[in-house]
C-alpha positions in Angstrom: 124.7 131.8 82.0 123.3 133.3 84.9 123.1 131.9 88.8 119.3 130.5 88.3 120.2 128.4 85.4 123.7 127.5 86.5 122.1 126.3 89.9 119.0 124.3 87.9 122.0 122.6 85.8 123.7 121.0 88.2 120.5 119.6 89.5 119.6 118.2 86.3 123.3 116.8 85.9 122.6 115.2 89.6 120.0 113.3 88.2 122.1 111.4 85.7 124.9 111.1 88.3 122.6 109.5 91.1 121.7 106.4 88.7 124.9 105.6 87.1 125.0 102.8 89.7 121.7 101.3 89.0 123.2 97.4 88.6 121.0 95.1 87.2 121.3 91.4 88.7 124.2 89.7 87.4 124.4 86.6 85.5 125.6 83.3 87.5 125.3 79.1 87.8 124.4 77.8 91.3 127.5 75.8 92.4 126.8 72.6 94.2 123.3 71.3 95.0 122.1 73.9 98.1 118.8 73.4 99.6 116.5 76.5 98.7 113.5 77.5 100.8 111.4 80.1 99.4 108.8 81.7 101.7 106.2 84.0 100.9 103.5 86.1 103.4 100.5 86.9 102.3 97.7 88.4 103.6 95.0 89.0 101.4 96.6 88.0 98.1 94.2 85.8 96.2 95.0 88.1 93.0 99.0 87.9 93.1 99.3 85.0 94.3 98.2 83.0 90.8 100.9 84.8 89.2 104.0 84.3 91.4 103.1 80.6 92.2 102.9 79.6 88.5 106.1 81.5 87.6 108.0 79.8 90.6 106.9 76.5 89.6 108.7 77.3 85.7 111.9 78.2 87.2 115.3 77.1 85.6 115.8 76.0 89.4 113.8 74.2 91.4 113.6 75.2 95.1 113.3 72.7 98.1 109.8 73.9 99.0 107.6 76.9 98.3 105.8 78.3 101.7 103.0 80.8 101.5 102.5 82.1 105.2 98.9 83.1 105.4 98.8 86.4 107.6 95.0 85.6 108.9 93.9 86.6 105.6 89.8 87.0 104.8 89.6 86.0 101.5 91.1 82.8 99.4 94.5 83.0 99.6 95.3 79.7 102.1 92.9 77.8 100.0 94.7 79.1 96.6 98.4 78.6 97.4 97.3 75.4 98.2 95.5 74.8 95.0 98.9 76.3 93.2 100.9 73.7 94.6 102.4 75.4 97.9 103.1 74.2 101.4 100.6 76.8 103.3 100.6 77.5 106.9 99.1 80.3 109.3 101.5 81.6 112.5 99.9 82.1 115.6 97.7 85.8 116.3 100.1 88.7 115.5 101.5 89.9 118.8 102.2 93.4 120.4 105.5 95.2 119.1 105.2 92.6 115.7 104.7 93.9 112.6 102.8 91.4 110.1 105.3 90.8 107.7 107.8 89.8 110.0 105.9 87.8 112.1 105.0 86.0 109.4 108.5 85.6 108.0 109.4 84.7 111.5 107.3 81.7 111.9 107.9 80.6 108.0 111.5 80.3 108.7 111.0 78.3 111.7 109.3 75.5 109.6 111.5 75.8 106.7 114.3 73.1 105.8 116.6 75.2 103.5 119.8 76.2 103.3 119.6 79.2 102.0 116.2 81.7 102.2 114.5 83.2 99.5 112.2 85.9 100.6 109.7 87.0 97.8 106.7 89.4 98.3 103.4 88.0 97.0 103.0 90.7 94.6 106.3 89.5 92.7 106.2 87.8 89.2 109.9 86.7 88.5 111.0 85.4 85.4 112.1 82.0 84.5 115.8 82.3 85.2 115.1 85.0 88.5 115.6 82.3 91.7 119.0 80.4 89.7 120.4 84.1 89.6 119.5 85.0 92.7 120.6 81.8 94.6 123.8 81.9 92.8 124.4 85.5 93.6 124.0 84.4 97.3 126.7 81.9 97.0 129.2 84.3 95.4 129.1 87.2 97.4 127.7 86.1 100.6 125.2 87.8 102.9 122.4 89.3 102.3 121.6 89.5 98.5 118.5 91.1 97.1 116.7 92.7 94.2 114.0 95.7 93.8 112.0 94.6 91.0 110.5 96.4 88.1 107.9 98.3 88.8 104.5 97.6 86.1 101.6 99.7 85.7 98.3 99.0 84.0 95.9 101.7 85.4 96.5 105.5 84.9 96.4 106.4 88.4 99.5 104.0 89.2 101.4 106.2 86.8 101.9 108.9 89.8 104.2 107.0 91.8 107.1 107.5 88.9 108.8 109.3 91.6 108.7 106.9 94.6 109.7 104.5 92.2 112.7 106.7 90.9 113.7 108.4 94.1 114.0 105.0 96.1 116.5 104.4 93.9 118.4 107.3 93.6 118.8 107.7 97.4 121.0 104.6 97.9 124.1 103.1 96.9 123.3 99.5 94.9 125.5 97.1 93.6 127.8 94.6 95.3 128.4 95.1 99.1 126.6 98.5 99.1 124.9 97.9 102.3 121.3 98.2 101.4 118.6 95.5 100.8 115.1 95.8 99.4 112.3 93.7 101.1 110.3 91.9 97.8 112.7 90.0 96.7 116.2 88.7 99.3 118.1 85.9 99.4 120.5 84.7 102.9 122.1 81.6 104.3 120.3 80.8 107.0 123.7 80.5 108.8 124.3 84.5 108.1 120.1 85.0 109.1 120.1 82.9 112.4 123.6 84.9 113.1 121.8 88.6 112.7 119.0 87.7 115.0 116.2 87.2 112.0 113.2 88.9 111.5 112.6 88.9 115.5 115.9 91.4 115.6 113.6 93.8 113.3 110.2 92.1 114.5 108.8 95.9 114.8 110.0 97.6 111.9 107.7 98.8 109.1 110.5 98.5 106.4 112.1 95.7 107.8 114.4 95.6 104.7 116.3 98.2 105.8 116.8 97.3 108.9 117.5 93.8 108.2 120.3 95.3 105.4 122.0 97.1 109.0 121.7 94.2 111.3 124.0 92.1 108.3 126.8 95.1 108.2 126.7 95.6 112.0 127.8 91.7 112.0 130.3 92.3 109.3 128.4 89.8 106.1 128.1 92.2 103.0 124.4 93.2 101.9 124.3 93.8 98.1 121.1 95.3 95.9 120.5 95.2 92.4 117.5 96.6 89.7 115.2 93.1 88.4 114.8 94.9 85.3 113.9 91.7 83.2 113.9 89.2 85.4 111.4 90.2 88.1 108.6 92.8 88.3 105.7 93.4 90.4 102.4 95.9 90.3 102.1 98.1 93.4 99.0 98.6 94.9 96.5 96.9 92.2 93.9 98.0 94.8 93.6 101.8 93.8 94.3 105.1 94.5 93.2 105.0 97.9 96.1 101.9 99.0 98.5 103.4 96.9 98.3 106.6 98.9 98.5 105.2 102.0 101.3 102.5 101.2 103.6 105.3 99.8 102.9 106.9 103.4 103.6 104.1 105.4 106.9 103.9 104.4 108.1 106.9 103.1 109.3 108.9 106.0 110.5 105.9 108.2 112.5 105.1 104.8 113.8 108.7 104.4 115.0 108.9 107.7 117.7 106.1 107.0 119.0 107.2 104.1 122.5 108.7 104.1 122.3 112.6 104.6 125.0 112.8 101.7 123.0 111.0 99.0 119.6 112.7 100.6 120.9 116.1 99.9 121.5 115.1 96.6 118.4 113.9 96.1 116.8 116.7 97.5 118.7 119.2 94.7 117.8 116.8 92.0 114.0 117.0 92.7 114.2 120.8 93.6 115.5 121.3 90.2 112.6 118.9 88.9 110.1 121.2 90.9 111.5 124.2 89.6 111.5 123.0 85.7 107.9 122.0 86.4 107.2 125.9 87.6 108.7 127.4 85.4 106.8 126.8 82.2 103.3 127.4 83.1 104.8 130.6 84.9 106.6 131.5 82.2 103.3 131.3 79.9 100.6 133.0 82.3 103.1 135.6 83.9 103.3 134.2 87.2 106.3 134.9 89.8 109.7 133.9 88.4 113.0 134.1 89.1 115.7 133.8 85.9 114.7 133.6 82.4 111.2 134.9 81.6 111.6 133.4 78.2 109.2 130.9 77.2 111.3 129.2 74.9 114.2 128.8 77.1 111.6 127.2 79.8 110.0 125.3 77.3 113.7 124.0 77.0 114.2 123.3 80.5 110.9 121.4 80.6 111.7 118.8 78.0 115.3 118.7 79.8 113.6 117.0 82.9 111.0 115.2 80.7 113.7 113.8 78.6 115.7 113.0 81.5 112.5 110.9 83.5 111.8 109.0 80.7 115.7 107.9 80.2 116.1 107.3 84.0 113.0 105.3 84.6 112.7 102.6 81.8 114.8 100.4 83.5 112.8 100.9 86.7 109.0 100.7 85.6 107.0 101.7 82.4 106.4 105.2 83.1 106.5 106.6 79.8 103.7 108.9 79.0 103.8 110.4 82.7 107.2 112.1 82.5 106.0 114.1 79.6 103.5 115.6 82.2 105.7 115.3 84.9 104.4 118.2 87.4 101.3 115.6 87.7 104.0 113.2 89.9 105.5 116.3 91.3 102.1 117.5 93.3 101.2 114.0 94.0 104.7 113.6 95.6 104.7 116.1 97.3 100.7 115.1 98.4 102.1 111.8 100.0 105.2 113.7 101.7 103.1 116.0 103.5 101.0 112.8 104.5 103.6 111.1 106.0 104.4 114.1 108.1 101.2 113.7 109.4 101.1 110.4 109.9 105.3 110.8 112.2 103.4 113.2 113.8 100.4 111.0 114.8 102.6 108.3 115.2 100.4 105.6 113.2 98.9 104.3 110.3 96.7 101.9 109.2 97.6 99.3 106.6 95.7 96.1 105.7 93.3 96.6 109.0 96.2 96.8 111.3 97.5 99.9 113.1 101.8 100.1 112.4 103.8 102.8 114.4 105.6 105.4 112.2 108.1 106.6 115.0 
């Protein structure tokens, strides 16, 4: 074996090794009778909104309240939440150095009753037995708690953001006290959130998740994450190409720069390797530039190596099947959005929903 493939081995074998730890939320009973406050912003959510509101209404547990903050939508969703059953209130005009979300969270907090808070995107559709699981994961381990769910897709174009799916996950540590947190679905006491400062400790932060998963391991509480495969899902950017684009951007490089620079560079090997497979077989077959084997069959190989491998790796993450078969697709659009959020660190803002958010 020469250097080439040797070097595109261990990449492939870094894929494996950066999900073994994928831990999907563990089974548990809710001790005692705690008071559970779940609060959801929203702005502009009239089509999400009829499926999480149902689906929190048939859980195994039944919360305290349910409290949609309307971000100043323009279309239905006050008047909808409120239809579905949910306590519905509007905070005051967002403020310089807020970002929406977490002024929204902010206020919702402040007119909640619970003991512990259950943060859920709009977008989320959990399953029966999600919030009982959740809550009682809270009361075991303490902290922060929280849960990335699985990512649906109905339209072809959502199909290209296999790897922002994938990669998110492969970039952190998850499991029990791992010291990350995803932002659609958390659970806290509100003893542990009043104690980190709240969402006015990250009130300018684009992905507040990650810096509310710091402010809990700076004060010593343990932040745990976990996969929803089965028990809650959402579907990204419904909207189209366009807000998928520029909701991938929005995050992506302010997320990348807090990722540890040892699972980064892992990371960074595993999807050089998945550039390189997805190279090397068109190049291969129209005698392009190409470094190592010029064989066709052994390529060939290599491709169905990384397309076997995506489709392994992301069925517990989202239904991506048919995409990792053509998997350079992903690769360009990837690397589309990364050179977008360059842009946008460079310019230092983007737009999102009608409002301006800082990058830097």
């Amino acid at each position: 074996m020469d250097l080439v493939a040797l070097s595109v081995l261990v990449r492939w074998l870094l894929g494996w090794a950066l999900c073994l730890r994928l831990y999907r939320l563990p089974e548990g009973k809710i001790k005692g009778n705690p008071t559970v406050s779940v609060l959801i912003p929203a702005r502009d959510e009239e089509g999400t909104l009829p499926n999480l509101l149902p689906a929190i209404n048939s859980q195994t547990f039944t919360p305290l309240e349910v409290i949609v903050i309307d971000d100043h939508s323009s279309d239905r969703t006050a008047s909808i939440a409120a239809d579905l059953g949910a306590k519905v209130m509007q905070p005051p005009s967002l403020p310089d150095g807020w970002c929406g979300k977490t002024w929204a969270l902010h206020h919702g907090v402040k007119a909640s009753k619970g003991e512990i808070l259950v943060f859920l995107d709009a977008d989320t559709e959990p399953a029966p037995e999600f919030l009982e699981r959740l809550v009682a994961a809270q009361e075991q381990l303490g902290g922060l708690v929280s849960v990335q769910p699985f990512h649906r897709t109905e339209q072809a174009y959502e199909q290209l953001s296999v790897l922002f799916s994938l990669v998110g996950l492969m970039a952190v540590p998850m499991g029990p006290g791992c010291g990350v947190a995803f932002g659609p679905a958390m659970a806290t006491s509100r003893a542990d959130y009043d104690k980190v400062g709240g969402h006015e400790a990250v009130a300018g932060k684009v992905v507040e998740d990650w810096f509310m998963g710091h402010l809990y391991v700076e004060a010593g509480l343990p932040v745990s994450a976990y996969i929803g495969d089965g028990l809650i899902e959402y579907r990204m950017y419904p909207g189209g190409f366009n807000d998928m684009v520029m909701g991938f951007a929005k995050n992506f490089a302010t997320a990348a720069g807090e990722v540890r620079a040892i699972w980064m560079l892992a990371v960074l090997l595993w999807i050089s390797g998945l550039f390189w497979a997805a190279w090397c077989l068109p190049a291969s077959l129209l005698g392009w530039p190409l470094m190592g084997q010029q064989s066709v069959l052994s390529n060939l190989l290599l491709y169905l190596a990384f397309a076997v491998q995506l489709i392994t790796l992301t069925w517990q993450v989202g239904n991506f099947a048919w995409i990792s078969l053509v998997f350079p697709i992903p690769v360009l659009f990837f690397l589309g959005v990364f050179i977008l959020a360059i842009f946008n660190l460079k310019r230092g803002t983007i737009e999102w929903k009608g409002r301006q958010f800082l990058t830097r």
